[in-house]
ZAMARGU-4260 file (C-alpha; in steps of 0.2 Angstrom, whole numbers, plus 5000, padded with zeros to 4 digits):
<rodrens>
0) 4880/5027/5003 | 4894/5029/5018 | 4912/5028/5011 | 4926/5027/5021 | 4943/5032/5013
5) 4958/5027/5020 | 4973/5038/5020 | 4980/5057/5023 | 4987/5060/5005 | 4985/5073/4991
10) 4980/5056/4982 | 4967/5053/4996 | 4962/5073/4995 | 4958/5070/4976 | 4949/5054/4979
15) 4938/5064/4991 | 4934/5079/4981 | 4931/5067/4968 | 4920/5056/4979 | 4910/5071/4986
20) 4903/5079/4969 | 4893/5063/4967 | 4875/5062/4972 | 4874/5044/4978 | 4886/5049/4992
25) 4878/5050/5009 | 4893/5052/5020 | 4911/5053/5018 | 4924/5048/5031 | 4942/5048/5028
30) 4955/5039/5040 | 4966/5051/5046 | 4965/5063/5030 | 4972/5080/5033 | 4966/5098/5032
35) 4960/5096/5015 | 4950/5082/5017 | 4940/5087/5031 | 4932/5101/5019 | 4925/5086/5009
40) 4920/5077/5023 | 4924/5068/5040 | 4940/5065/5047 | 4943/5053/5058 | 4958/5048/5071
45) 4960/5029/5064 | 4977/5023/5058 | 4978/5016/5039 | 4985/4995/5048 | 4974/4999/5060
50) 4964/4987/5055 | 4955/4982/5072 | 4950/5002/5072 | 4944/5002/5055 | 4933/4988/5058
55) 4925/4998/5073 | 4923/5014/5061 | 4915/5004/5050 | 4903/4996/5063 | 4898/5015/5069
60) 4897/5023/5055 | 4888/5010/5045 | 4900/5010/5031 | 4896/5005/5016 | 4910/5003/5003
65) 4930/5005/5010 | 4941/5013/4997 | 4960/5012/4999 | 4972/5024/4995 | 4990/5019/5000
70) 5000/5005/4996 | 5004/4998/5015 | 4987/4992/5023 | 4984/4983/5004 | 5000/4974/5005
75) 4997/4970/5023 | 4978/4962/5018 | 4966/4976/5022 | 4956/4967/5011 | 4956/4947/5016
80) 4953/4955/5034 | 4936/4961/5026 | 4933/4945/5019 | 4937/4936/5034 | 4926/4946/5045
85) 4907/4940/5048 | 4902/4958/5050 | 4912/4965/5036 | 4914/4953/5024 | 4900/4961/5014
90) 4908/4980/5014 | 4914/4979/4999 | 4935/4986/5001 | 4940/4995/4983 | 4960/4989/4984
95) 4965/4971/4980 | 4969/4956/4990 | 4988/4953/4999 | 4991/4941/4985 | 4986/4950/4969
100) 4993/4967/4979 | 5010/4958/4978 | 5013/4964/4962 | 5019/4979/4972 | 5022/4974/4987
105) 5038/4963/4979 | 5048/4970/4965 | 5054/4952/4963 | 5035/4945/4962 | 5032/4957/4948
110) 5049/4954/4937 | 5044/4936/4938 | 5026/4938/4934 | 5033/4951/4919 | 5042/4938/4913
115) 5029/4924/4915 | 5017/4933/4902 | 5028/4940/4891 | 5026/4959/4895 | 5041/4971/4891
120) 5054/4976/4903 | 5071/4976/4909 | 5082/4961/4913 | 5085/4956/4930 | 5091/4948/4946
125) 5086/4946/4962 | 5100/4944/4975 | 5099/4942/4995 | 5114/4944/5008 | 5119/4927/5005
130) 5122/4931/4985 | 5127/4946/4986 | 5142/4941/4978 | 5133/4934/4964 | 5124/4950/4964
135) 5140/4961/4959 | 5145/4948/4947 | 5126/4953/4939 | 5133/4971/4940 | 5151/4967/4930
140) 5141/4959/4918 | 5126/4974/4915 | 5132/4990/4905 | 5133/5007/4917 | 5121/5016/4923
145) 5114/5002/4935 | 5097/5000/4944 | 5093/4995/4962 | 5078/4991/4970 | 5071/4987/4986
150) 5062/4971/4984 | 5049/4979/4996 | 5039/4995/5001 | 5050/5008/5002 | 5039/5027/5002
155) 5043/5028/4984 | 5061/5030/4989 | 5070/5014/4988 | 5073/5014/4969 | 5093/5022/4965
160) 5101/5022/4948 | 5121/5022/4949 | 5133/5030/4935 | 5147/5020/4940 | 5150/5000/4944
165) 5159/5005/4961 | 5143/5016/4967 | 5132/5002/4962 | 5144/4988/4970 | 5143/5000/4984
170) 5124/5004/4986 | 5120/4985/4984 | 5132/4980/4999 | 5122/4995/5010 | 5107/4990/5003
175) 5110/4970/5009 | 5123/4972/5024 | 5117/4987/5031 | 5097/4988/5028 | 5097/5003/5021
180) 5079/5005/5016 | 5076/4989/5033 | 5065/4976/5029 | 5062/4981/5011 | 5079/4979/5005
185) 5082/4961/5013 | 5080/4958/4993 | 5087/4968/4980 | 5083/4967/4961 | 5095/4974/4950
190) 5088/4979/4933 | 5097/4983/4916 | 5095/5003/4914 | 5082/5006/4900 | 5085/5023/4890
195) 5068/5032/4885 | 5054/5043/4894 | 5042/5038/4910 | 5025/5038/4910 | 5011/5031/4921
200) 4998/5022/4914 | 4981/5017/4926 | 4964/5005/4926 | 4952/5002/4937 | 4946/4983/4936
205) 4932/4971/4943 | 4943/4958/4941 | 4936/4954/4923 | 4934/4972/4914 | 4943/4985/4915
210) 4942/5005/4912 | 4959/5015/4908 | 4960/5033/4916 | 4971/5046/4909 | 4990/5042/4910
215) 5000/5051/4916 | 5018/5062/4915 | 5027/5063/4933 | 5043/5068/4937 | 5054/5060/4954
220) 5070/5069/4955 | 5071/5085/4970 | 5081/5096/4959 | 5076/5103/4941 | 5081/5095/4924
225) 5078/5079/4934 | 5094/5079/4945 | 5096/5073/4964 | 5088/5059/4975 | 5069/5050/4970
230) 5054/5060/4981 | 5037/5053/4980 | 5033/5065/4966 | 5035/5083/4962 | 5023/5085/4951
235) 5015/5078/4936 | 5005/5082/4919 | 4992/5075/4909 | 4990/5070/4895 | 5006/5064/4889
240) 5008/5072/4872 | 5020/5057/4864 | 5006/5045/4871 | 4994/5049/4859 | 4986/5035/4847
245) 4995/5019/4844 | 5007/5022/4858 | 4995/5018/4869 | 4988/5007/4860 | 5001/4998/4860
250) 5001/4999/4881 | 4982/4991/4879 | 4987/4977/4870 | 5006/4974/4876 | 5003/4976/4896
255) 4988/4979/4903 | 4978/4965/4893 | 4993/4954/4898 | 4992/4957/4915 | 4974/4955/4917
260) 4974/4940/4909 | 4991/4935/4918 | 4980/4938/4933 | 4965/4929/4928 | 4976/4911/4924
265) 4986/4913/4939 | 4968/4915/4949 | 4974/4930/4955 | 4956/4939/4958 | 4960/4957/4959
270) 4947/4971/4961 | 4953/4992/4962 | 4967/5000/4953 | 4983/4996/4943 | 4998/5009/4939
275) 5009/5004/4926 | 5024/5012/4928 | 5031/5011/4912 | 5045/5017/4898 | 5045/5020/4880
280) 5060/5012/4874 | 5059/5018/4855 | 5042/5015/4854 | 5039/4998/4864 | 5032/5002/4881
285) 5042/4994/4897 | 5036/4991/4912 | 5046/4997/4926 | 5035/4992/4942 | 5015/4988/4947
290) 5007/4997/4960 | 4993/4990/4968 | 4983/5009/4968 | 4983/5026/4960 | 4998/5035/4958
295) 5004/5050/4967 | 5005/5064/4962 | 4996/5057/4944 | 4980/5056/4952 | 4982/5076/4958
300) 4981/5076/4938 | 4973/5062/4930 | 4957/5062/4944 | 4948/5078/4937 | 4950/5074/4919
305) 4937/5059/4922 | 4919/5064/4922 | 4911/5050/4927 | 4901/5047/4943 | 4918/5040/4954
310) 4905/5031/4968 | 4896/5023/4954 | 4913/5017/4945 | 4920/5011/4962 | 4903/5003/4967
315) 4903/4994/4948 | 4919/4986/4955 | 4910/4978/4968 | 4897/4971/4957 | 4910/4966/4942
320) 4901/4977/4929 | 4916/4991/4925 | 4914/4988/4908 | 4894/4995/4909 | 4900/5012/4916
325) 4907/5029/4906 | 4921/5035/4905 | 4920/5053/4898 | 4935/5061/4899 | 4940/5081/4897
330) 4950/5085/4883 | 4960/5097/4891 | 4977/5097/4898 | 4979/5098/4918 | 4995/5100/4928
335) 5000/5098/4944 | 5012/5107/4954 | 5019/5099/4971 | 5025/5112/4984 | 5037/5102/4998
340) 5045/5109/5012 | 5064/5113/5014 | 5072/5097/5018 | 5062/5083/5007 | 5066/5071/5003
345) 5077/5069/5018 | 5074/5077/5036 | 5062/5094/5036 | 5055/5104/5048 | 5034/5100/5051
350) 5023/5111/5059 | 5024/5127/5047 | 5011/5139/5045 | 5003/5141/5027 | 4995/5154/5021
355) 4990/5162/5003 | 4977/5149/4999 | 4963/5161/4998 | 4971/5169/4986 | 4972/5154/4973
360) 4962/5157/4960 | 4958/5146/4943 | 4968/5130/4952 | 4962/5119/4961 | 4971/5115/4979
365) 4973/5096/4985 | 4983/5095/5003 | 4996/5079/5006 | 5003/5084/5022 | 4995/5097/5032
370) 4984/5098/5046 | 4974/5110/5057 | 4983/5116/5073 | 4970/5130/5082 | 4962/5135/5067
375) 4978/5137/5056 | 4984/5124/5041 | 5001/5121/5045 | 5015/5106/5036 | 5013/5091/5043
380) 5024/5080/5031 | 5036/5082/5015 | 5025/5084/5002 | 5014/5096/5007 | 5000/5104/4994
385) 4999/5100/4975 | 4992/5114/4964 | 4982/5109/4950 | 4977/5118/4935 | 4966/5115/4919
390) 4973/5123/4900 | 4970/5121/4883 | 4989/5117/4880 | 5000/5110/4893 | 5010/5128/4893
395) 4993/5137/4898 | 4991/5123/4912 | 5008/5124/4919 | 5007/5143/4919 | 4992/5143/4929
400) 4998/5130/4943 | 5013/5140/4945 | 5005/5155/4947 | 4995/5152/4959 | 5008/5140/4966
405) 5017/5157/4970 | 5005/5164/4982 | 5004/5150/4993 | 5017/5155/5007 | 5025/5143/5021
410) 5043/5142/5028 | 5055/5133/5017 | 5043/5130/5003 | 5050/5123/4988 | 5044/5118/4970
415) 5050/5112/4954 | 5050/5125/4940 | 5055/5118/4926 | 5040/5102/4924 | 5037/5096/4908
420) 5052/5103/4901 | 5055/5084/4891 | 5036/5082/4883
</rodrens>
């Protein structure tokens, strides 16, 4: 079978290293990718909302099954573009509808659905330009620290947690009045501040069953002991060592049955991935958001710990029989290390050559944002390479990916040291 993969990630370079160590793969072709990717298959110049150019890849390279990677082309309808297409409409597109892909694509959708089906998590309320007075009067009433969101797609970024009512006052009215995060924060839902520890949680549905992958332990902040602004990810560690047994359990039967069924009776038909963000709140798991795909930087973790055939669960999507597929999982713990550049997560410098990775040894390398320039792999983005790394305890695994995280040299590289220093 031709695959085509959309997106230029260290999500996508897992996907496609995954991908490629099955033997029902013919072809792999990944839209844009990056300079990891192309060692697992073909890159190709097409833009993830380029839809019209993705229909033509798909014509050429007689494609057989589209996965998605990102958020953005899910949320724009990559897949009611493949339904509505005579000559597509039988690809089958791993990624959900618009509609079912709303559950990330609006924090205010997925509050309300929460609520709708009785699923854990914070109180709310969602306010516009024209409440935004009612909005601070929310805030007066809501015990410091305080939670803002975006309403839409903001890179991961347009989630801020303020210590004081002014700052939260504050960022609500830039927010609103001045578009801070543009189009995404035309809405804002503020959220009561939940005390506990993060953790992401994944399936992969037909629409009717449903695996669960290995969660997940990331960590957001820049700076060390979890300080400074969000980032997409700085890394992440799996398996989650207080998730063991009835905790997730508990996630089974308190969320992700739920929102299946929650799903099914609003007919909602939703095939590919769901990410539960969620928070254990003295024991109870809260969800903090939906996204419509696999996490980053989780997947970096939680992809090689699966040791099933990744065409044959994808293509079981597609034929509604996820429940008939294996899910063997390895026992041991991996964890990731992301190496950024200098800057991230506000302006930084692209174009930096990187060198040491033939030196790595025992890890396992997937690129985010790098690309080929005459022969050399140079940064092409914020988050630049995440070093992943098997042990037998999470101390062994850590200790790995930073040693080989070490040799990996480019201008202005920076990591976080101190992962896993609250499991």
């Amino acid at each position: 079978m031709n695959i085509l993969l959309l997106g230029s990630g260290g999500r996508e370079h897992t996907i496609a290293w995954k991908l490629a160590q099955s033997p029902r793969l013919t072809s792999l072709f990944i839209a844009p990718g990056n300079a990891g990717t192309a060692t697992t298959g073909t890159n190709i110049p097409v833009a993830v909302n380029d839809f019209p150019a993705i229909r033509e890849a798909c014509i050429l390279h007689r494609i057989g099954m589209v996965i998605v990677g990102p958020e953005d082309p899910l949320v724009n309808g990559i897949h009611d573009f493949f339904l509505a297409d005579d000559e597509l409409r039988n690809i089958p597109v791993i990624g959900p509808t618009r509609q079912a892909a709303m559950l990330e694509g609006s924090k205010d959708f997925a509050k309300a659905f929460l609520q709708r089906h009785g699923i854990p998590t914070a109180a709310y309320g969602t306010y516009t330009i024209e409440t935004l007075t009612d909005g601070i009067a929310f805030l007066k009433r809501l015990e410091p620290p305080y939670v803002l969101k975006a309403d839409g797609l903001a890179a991961g970024k347009g989630v801020v947690i303020c210590p004081t009512l002014e700052e939260a006052t504050a960022e609500l009215t830039a927010m609103l009045s001045d578009a801070k995060f543009g189009e995404a924060s035309s809405k804002v839902v503020i959220e009561e501040f939940l005390q506990g520890i993060e953790l992401s949680a994944f399936v992969i549905t037909d629409g009717v069953n449903y695996r669960i992958f290995p969660e997940a332990k990331d960590y957001k902040k820049i700076g060390s002991g979890d300080t400074g602004p969000n980032t997409g990810g700085m890394g992440s560690i799996s398996p989650v060592p207080f998730a063991r047994g009835n905790f997730l359990e508990q996630v089974e039967r308190q969320v992700i049955r739920p929102t299946l069924e929650g799903l099914k009776m609003e007919g909602i038909s939703y095939k590919g991935f769901i990410f539960f963000g969620l928070m254990n709140v003295q024991g109870v798991p809260y969800v903090i958001e939906y996204n419509c795909r696999l996490g980053d930087p989780e997947t970096e973790s939680v992809l090689p710990r699966i040791q099933a055939d990744f065409v044959e669960l994808c293509q079981a999507v597609a034929d509604g029989t996820v429940n008939q597929v294996g899910m063997e999982l390895d026992s041991r713990y991996t964890a990731s290390v992301m190496l950024v550049s200098e800057g991230y997560p506000g302006s930084y410098e692209k174009g930096r050559e990187i060198t040491g990775l033939d030196e790595v040894s025992g890890s396992i390398v997937f690129h985010a944002g790098t690309k080929t320039v005459d022969g050399r792999i140079v940064t092409n983005g914020g988050r630049v390479l995440a070093v992943t790394s098997f042990g037998e305890t999470m101390a062994e695994a850590l200790e790995q990916s930073y040693e080989n995280a070490a040799k990996i040299k480019f201008e202005g590289k920076y990591y976080r040291t101190d992962l896993g220093f609250d499991l």
